[in-house]
N, C-alpha and C positions, 0 to 999 in steps of 0.2 A: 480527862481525856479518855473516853474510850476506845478500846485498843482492839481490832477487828483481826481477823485471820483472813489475808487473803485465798481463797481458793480457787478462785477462776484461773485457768491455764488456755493459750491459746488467741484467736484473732476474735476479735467483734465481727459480727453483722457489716459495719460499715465500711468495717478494713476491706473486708474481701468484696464487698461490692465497687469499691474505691480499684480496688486493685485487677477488677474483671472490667469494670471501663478503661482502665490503659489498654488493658490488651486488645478490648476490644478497638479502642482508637488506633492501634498500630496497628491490627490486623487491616480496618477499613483502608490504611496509607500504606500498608503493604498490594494489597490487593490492585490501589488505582494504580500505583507506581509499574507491576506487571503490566498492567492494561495498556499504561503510555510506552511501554521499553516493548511489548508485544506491536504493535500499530507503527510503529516508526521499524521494526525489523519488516514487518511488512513492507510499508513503502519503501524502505533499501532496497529490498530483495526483486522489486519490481521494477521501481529505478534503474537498477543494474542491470536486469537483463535487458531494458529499454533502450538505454543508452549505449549498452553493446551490441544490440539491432540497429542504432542509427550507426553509430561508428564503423558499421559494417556495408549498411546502404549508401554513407558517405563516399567509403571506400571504395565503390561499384563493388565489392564482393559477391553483395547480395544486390539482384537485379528484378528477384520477381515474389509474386505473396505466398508462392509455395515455399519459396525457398527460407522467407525468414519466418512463416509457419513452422517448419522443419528447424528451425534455429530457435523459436522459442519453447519447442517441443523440450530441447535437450536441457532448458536452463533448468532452474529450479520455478521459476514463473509457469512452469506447463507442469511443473509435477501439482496437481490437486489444487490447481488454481482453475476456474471455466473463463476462457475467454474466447471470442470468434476475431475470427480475421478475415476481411473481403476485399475485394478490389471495390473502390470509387471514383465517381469522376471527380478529374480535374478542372482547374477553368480549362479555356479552349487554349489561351498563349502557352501553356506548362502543355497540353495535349500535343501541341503541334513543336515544340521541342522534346518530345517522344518519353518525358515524366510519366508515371504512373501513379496512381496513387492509393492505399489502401487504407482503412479502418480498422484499427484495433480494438476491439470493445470488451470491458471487463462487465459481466450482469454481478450483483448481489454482493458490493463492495464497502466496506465502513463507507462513511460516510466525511469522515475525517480526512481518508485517503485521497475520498473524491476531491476533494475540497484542495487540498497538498496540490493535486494538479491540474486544477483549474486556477490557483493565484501563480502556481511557476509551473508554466507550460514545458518549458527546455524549450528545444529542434521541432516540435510535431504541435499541430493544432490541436487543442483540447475540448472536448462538449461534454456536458452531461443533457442527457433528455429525464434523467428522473435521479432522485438525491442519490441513491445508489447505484446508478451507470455512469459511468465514464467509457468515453471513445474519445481516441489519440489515434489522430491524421498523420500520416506520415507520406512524405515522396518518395518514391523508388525511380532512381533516375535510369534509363536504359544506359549501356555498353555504348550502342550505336550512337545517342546523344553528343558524345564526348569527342 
């Protein structure tokens, strides 16, 4: 039997490439995992102030598109979010019981997000006219209506 001295000290070649693909594979599942928990804080964040605009147009609080312009201004949905808000028509029976109604439109939106509110619209009509636009309808009922 010959009897050798080992001298190598340390990882092979294979170890450390063995061991720079985990990392890299939990890096790639770190990274999607932010992406999903980033995208779904978005849509919270927009949701919430959305739903706190109806609950408030529900409430006749808010009667006109200046008003809940100026109310999504304060959320966090108007800090460094671009959306437009206009008035539209209604059909004629919502006009002639004195409804209003406006358009809320987000340009340059994931596309995920889009999608979140166009299969669950809530309280407001939902369109997109291109993968990343969404516009949500909403009524504004007048004071005098009621």
């Amino acid at each position: 039997m010959l009897l050798k001295k080992k001298t190598d000290l340390g990882r092979t070649m294979l170890e450390m490439l063995g061991v720079l693909g985990v990392i890299g594979i939990l890096s790639i599942a770190a990274i999607q995992g932010y992406r999903y928990l980033n995208l779904h804080f978005e849509v919270s964040q927009i949701e919430d102030a959305i739903y706190k605009g109806v609950a408030l147009v529900e409430g006749r609080q808010i009667t006109s598109v200046s008003d809940l312009d100026a109310f999504f201004k304060k959320t966090k949905m108007g800090m460094g979010r671009q959306y437009q808000i206009k008035t539209v028509e209604c059909s004629k029976d919502k006009a002639k019981r004195g409804v209003q109604c406006c358009a809320l439109t987000f340009p340059n939106l994931n596309k995920n997000i889009v999608s979140h509110f166009l299969n669950d619209a809530g309280p407001f009509e939902a369109k997109s006219t291109a993968p990343s636009n969404l516009t949500l309808i909403f009524e504004l009922k007048s004071r005098e209506a009621f």
